[in-house]
C-alpha positions as CSV (number, residue, x, y, z in Angstrom):
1,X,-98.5,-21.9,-106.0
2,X,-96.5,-20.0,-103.2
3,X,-95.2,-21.8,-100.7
4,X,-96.2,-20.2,-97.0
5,X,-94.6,-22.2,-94.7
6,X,-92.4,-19.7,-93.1
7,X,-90.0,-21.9,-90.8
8,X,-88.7,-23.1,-94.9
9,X,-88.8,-19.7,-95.8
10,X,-86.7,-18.3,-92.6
11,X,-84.1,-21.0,-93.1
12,X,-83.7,-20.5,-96.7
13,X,-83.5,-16.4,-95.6
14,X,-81.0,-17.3,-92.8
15,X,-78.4,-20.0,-95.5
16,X,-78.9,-17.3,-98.6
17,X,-77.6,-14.8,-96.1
18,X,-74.9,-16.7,-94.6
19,X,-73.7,-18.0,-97.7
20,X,-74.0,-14.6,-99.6
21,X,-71.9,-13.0,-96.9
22,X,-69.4,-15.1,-96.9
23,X,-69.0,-15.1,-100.2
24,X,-68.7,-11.4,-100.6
25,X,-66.7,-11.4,-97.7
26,X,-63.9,-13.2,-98.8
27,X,-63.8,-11.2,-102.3
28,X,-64.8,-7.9,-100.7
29,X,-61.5,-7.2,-98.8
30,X,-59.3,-8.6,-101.7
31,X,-60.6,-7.1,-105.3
32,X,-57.6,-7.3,-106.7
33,X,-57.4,-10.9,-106.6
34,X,-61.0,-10.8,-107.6
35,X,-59.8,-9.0,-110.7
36,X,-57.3,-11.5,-111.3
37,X,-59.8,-14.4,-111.8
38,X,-62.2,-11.7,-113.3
39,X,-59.6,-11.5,-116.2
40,X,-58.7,-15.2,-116.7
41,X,-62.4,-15.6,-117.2
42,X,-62.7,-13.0,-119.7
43,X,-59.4,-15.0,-121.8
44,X,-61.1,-18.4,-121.3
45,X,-64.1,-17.2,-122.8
46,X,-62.4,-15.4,-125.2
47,X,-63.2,-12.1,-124.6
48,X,-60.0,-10.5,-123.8
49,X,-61.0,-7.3,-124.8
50,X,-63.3,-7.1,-121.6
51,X,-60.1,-6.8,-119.3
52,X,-60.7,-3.6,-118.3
53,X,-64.3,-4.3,-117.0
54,X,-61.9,-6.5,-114.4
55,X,-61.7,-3.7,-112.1
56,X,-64.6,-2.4,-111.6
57,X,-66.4,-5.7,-111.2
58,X,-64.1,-6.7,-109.0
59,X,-65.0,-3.9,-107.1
60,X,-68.9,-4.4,-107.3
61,X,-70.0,-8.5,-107.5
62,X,-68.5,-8.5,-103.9
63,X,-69.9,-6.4,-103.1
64,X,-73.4,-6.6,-104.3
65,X,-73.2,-10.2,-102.4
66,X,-72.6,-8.8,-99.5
67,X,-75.6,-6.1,-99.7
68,X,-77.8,-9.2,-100.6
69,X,-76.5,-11.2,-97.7
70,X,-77.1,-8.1,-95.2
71,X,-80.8,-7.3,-96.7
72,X,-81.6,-10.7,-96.3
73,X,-80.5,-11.1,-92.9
74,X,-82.1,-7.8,-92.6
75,X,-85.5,-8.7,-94.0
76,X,-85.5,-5.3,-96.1
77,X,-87.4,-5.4,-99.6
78,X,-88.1,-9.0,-99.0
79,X,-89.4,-8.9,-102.6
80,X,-87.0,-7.4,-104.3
81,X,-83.9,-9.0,-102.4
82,X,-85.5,-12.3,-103.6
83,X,-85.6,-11.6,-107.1
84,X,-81.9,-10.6,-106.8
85,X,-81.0,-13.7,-105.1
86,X,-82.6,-15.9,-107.9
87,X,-81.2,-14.1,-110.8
88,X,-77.8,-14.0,-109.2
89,X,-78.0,-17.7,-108.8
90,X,-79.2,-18.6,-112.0
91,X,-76.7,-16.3,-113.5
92,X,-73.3,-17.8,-111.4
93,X,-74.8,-21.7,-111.8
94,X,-75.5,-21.5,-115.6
95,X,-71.9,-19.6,-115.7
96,X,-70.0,-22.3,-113.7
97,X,-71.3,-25.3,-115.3
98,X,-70.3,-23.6,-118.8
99,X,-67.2,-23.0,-117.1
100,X,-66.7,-26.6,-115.6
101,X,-68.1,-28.4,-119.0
102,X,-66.7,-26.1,-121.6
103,X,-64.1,-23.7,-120.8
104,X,-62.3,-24.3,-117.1
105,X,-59.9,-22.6,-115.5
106,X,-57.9,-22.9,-112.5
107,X,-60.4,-22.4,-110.2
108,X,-63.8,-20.5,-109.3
109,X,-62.2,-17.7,-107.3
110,X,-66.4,-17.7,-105.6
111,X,-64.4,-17.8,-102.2
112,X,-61.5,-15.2,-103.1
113,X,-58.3,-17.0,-101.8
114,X,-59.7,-18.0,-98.3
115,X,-61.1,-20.9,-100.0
116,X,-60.3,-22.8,-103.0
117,X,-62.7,-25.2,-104.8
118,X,-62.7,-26.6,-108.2
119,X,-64.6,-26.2,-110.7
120,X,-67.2,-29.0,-110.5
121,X,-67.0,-28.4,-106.9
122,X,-68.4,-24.8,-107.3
123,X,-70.8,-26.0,-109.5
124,X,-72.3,-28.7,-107.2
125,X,-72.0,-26.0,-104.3
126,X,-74.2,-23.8,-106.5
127,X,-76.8,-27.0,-107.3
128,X,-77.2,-27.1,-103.4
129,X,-78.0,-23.9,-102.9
130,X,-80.3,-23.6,-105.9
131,X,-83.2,-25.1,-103.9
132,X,-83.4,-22.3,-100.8
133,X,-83.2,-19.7,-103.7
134,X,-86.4,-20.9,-105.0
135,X,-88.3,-21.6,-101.6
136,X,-87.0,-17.8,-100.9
137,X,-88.4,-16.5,-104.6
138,X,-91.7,-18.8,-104.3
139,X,-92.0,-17.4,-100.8
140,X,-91.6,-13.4,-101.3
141,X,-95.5,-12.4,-101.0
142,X,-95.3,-13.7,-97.3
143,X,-96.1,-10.9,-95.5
144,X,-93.5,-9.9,-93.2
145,X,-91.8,-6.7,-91.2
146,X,-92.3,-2.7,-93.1
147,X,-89.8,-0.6,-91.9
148,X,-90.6,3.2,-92.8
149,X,-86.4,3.4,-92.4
150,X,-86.3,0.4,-95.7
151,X,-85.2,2.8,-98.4
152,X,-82.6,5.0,-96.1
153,X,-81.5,2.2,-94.9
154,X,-80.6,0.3,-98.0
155,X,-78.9,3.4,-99.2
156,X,-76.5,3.7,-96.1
157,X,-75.6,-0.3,-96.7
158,X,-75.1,0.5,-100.2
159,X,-72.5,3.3,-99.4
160,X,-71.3,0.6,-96.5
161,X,-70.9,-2.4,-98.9
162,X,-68.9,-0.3,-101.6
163,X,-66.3,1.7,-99.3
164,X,-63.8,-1.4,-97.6
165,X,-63.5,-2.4,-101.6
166,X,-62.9,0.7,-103.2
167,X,-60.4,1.4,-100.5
168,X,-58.7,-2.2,-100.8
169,X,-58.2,-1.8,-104.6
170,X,-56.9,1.6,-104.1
171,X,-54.8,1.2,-101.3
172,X,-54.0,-2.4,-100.2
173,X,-56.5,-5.0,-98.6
174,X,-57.4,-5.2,-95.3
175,X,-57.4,-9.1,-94.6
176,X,-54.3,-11.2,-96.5
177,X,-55.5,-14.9,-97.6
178,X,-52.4,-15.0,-99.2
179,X,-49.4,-16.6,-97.5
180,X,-47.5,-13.3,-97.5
181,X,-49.4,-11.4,-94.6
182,X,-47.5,-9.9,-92.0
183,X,-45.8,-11.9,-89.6
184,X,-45.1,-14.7,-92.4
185,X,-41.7,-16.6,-92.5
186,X,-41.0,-17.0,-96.1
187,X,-38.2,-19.6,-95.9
188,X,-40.2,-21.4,-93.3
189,X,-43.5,-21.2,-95.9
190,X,-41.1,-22.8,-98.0
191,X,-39.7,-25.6,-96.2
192,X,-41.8,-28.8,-96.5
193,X,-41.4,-31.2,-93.5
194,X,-39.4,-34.0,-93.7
195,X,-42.5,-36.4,-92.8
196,X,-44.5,-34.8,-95.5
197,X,-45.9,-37.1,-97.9
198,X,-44.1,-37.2,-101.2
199,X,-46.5,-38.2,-103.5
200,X,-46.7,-40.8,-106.4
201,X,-45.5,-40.0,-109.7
202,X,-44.7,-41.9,-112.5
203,X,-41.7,-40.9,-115.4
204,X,-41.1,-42.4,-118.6
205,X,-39.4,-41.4,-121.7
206,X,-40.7,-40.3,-124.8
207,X,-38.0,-41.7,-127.8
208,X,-38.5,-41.9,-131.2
209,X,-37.7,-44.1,-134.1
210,X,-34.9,-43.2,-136.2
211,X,-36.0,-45.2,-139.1
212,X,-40.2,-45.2,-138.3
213,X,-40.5,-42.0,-136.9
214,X,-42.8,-43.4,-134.7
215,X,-43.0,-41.9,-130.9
216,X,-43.0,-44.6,-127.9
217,X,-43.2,-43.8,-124.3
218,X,-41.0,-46.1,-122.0
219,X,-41.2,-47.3,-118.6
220,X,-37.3,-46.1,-117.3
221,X,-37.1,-50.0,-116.1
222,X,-37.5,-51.2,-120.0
223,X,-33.9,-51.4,-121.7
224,X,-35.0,-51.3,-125.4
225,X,-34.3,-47.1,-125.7
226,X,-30.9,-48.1,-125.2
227,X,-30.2,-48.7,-128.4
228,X,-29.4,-45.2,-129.4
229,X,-28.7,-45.9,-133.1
230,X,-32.9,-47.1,-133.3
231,X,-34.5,-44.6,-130.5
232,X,-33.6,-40.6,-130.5
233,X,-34.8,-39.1,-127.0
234,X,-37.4,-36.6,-127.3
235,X,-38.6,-35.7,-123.5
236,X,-39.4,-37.0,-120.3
237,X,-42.9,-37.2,-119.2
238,X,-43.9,-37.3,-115.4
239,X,-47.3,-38.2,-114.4
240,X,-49.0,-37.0,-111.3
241,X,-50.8,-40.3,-109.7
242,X,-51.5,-38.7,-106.1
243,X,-50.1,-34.7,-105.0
244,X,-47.6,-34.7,-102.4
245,X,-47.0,-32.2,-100.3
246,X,-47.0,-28.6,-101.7
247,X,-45.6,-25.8,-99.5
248,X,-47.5,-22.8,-99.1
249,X,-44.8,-20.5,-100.8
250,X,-43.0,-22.9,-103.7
251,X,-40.4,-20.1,-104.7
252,X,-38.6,-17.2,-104.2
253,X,-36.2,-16.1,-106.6
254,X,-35.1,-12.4,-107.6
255,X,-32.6,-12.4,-110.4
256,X,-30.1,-10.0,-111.5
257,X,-29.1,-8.9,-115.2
258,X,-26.5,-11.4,-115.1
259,X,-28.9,-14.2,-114.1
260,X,-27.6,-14.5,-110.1
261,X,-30.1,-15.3,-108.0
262,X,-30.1,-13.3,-105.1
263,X,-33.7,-14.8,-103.6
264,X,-31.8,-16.8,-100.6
265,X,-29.0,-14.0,-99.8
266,X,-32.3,-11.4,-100.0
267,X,-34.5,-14.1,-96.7
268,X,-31.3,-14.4,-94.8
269,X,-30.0,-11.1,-94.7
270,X,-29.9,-9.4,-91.5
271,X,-31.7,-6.6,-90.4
272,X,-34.3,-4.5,-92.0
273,X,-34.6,-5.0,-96.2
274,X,-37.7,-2.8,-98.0
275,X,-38.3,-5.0,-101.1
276,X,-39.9,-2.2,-103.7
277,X,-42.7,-3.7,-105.9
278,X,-42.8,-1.7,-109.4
279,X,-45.1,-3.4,-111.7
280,X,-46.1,0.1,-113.1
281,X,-43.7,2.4,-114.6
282,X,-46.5,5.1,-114.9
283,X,-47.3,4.9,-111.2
284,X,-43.4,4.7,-110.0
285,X,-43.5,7.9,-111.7
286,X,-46.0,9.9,-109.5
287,X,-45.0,12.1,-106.5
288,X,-45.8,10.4,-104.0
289,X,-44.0,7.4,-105.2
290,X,-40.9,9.3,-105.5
291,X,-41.2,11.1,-101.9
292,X,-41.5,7.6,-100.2
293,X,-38.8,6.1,-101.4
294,X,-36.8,9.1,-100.8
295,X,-37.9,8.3,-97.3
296,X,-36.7,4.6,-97.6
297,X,-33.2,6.3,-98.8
298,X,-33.1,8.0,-95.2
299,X,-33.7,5.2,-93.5
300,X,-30.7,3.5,-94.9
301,X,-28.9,5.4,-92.2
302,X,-30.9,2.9,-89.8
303,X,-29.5,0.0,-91.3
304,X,-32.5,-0.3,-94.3
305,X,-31.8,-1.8,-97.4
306,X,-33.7,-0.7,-100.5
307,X,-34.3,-3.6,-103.4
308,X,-36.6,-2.9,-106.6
309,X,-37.9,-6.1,-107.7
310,X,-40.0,-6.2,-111.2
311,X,-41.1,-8.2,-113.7
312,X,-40.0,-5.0,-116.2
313,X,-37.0,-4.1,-118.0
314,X,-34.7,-3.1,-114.8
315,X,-32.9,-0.3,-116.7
316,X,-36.5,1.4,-116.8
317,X,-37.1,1.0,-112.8
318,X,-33.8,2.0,-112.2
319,X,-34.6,5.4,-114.4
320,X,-37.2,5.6,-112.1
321,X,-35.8,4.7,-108.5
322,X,-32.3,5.9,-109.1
323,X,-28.9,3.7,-110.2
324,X,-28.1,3.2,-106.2
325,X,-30.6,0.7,-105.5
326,X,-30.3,-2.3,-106.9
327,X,-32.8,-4.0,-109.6
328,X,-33.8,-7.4,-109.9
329,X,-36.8,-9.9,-111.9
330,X,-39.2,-11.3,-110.5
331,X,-42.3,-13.1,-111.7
332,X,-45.3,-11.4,-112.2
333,X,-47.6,-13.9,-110.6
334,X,-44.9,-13.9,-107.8
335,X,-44.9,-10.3,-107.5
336,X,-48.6,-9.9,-107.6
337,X,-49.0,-12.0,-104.7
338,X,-46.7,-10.8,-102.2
339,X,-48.3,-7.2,-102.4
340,X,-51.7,-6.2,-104.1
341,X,-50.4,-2.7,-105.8
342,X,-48.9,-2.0,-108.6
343,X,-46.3,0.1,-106.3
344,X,-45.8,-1.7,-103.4
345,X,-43.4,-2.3,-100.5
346,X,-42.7,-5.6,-98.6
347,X,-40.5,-5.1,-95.4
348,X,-38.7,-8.0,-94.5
349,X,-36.6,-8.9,-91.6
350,X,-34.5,-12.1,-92.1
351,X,-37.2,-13.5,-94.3
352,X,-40.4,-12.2,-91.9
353,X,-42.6,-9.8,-93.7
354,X,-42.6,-7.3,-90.9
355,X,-44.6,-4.9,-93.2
356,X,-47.1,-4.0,-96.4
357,X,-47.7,-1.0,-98.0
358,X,-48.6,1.0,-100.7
359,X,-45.6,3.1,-102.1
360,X,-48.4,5.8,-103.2
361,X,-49.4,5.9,-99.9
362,X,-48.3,5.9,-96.1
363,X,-45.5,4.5,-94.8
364,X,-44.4,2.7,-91.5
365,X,-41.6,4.6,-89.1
366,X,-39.3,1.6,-89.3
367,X,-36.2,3.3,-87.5
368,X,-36.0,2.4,-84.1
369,X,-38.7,-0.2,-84.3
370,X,-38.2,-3.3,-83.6
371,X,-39.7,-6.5,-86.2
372,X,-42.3,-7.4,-83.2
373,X,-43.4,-3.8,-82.8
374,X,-44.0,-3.2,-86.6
375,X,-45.7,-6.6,-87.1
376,X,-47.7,-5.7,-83.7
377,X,-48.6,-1.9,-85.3
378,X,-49.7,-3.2,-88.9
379,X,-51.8,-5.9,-87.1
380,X,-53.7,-3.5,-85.2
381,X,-54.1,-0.8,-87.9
382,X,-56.4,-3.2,-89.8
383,X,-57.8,-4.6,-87.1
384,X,-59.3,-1.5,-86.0
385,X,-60.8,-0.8,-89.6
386,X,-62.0,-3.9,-89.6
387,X,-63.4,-3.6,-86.4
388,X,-64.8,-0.1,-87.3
389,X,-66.3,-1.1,-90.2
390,X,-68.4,-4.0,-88.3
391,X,-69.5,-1.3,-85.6
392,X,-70.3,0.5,-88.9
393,X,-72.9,-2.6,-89.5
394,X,-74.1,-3.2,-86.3
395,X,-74.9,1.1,-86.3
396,X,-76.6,0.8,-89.4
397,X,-78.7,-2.4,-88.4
398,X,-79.6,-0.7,-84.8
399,X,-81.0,2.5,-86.9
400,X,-83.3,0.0,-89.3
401,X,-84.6,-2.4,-85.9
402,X,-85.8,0.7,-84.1
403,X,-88.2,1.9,-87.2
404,X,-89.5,-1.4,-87.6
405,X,-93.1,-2.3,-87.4
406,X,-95.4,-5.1,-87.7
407,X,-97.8,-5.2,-90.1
């Protein structure tokens, strides 16, 4: 039976859309954390081998969300856009519950980094939802608005939907849900208030009986592992009872061959420091890798100081950058957060990311600016592409309304 009540059927239109995009949205500006999760789904399920399929999906589920969301809101190929909307919820609720039941990981990553929600939690948001995507499917013979412009216009949104993500993989995303966007104090990120709430955790020792063999886990109130001639200590277990406090950036460490940690002396240092992300030796190779940080050598005469950080062998960066800047370790997931390439450059003043950019790319005029100036000037930048791009929309959606007709 097909439902024909279209008030249901407009609502259900209206959520889908909303939700949809939302949802592509959050991932659309930011495939390369998209990618990330894309890959630690392929490992969970054990299909490593499908890493390289990470890109390019990143690149194109967002996306394909958000071209749902629009033709929804649109009312364009009503039938076909609520086949699509089914199948893509059928698809992403069967796939969370397997991934909730059988195989989880960290979290869903359905809301990029904007949003985090566990695993059951995307799974129940998915259950919710279910419903409007069936009223919508049951509901696709209503008749509704022909537009003669349908087909040209679905073409121009797909070319919309694909260009801010092919750019943000290439280049460097547009919106930062990461706490390392411009303006961002790093030690302040760090610093957890002294009212914050601690937490409860619970610590006991794991011993183990010299002459049994037997492991027993003690409350550190209980005196009987002090008898070091029965009980050998093995480890000390902390349990989590309730999360405390957790600062928005937990670390920042950058360590020399020697093992100094230069992280603190690297946020309090004054004036201008360009923090070099290599995390490919192949792309620190290219020309226009080489040229930029040629550049950042000239504006040492401005008071900039050059660091490479990587998660690499520093002697093979240093091959790369030249011995006179200095080389340092950092984590990988560290490194991958502060800046999206795989070539990129954090500029820092005392700790405030001032800058972001893409060392294969563009970079800011930093002499003679001051930090407000820069943060002001990378602000706007993707503001107006932003900003563009939405015009871009509205353009598009104008062109469709005016060949619409009632039938």
């Amino acid at each position: 039976m097909v439902i024909t009540n279209r008030y249901l059927t407009y609502i259900s239109r209206v959520l889908l859309s909303l939700v949809f995009i939302f949802s592509g949205f959050t991932k659309w500006v930011d495939p390369a954390g998209s990618q990330i999760k894309f890959a630690e789904y392929f490992h969970a399920f054990g299909a490593g081998g499908l890493e390289p399929l990470s890109l390019p999906l990143s690149v194109v589920v967002p996306a394909a969300e958000l071209f749902i969301g629009v033709m929804l809101a649109l009312g364009i190929y009503k039938r076909l856009t609520a086949w699509a909307t089914l199948l893509f919820m059928c698809f992403f609720t069967l796939l969370t519950f397997a991934i909730w039941r059988f195989v989880p990981v960290s979290d869903c990553g359905c809301f990029g980094d904007f949003i985090t929600l566990s695993n059951g939690e995307t799974f129940a948001k998915n259950l919710i939802i279910m419903p409007f995507a069936v009223i919508l499917f049951l509901s696709r013979s209503v008749p509704g608005r022909v537009s003669p412009r349908d087909l040209s216009t679905a073409l121009m949104l797909t070319l919309w939907s694909l260009v801010l993500p092919v750019y943000a993989s290439v280049v460097l995303p547009l919106a930062d849900f990461l706490p390392y966007g411009e303006g961002t104090d790093i030690r302040a990120a760090m610093s957890i208030p002294e009212d914050a709430d601690k937490g409860e955790y619970r610590t006991r020792l794991l011993y183990r009986n010299r002459l049994t063999g037997d492991d027993h886990l003690f409350e550190i109130s209980d005196t009987t592992w002090y008898d070091d001639t029965e009980w050998e200590y093995i480890n000390t277990i902390t349990d989590i009872a309730r999360e405390g406090y957790t600062p928005e950036i937990i670390s920042f460490s950058a360590i020399d061959e020697a093992g100094a940690d230069h992280g603190d002396d690297i946020l309090s240092a004054k004036g201008y420091t360009a923090l070099v992300v290599v995390r490919s030796i192949e792309e620190a190779q290219k020309k226009s890798f080489r040229k930029n940080i040629e550049r950042l050598r000239e504006d040492a005469a401005c008071g900039v100081t050059t660091i490479a950080v990587t998660q690499l062998d520093p002697a093979q960066v240093r091959a790369v950058v030249g011995d006179d800047i200095l080389c340092l370790n950092m984590d990988q997931t560290q490194l991958k957060s502060m800046v999206r390439s795989k070539c990129g450059m954090i500029l820092l003043d005392e700790g405030t990311i001032v800058a972001k950019r893409n060392m294969l790319f563009g970079m800011p005029e930093i002499c003679g600016k001051a930090p407000q100036q820069l943060i002001k000037a990378e602000k706007r930048r993707k503001t107006i592409w932003l900003a563009a791009y939405v015009a871009l929309y509205f353009a598009i959606s104008i062109y469709h309304r005016r060949g619409v007709k009632r039938v």
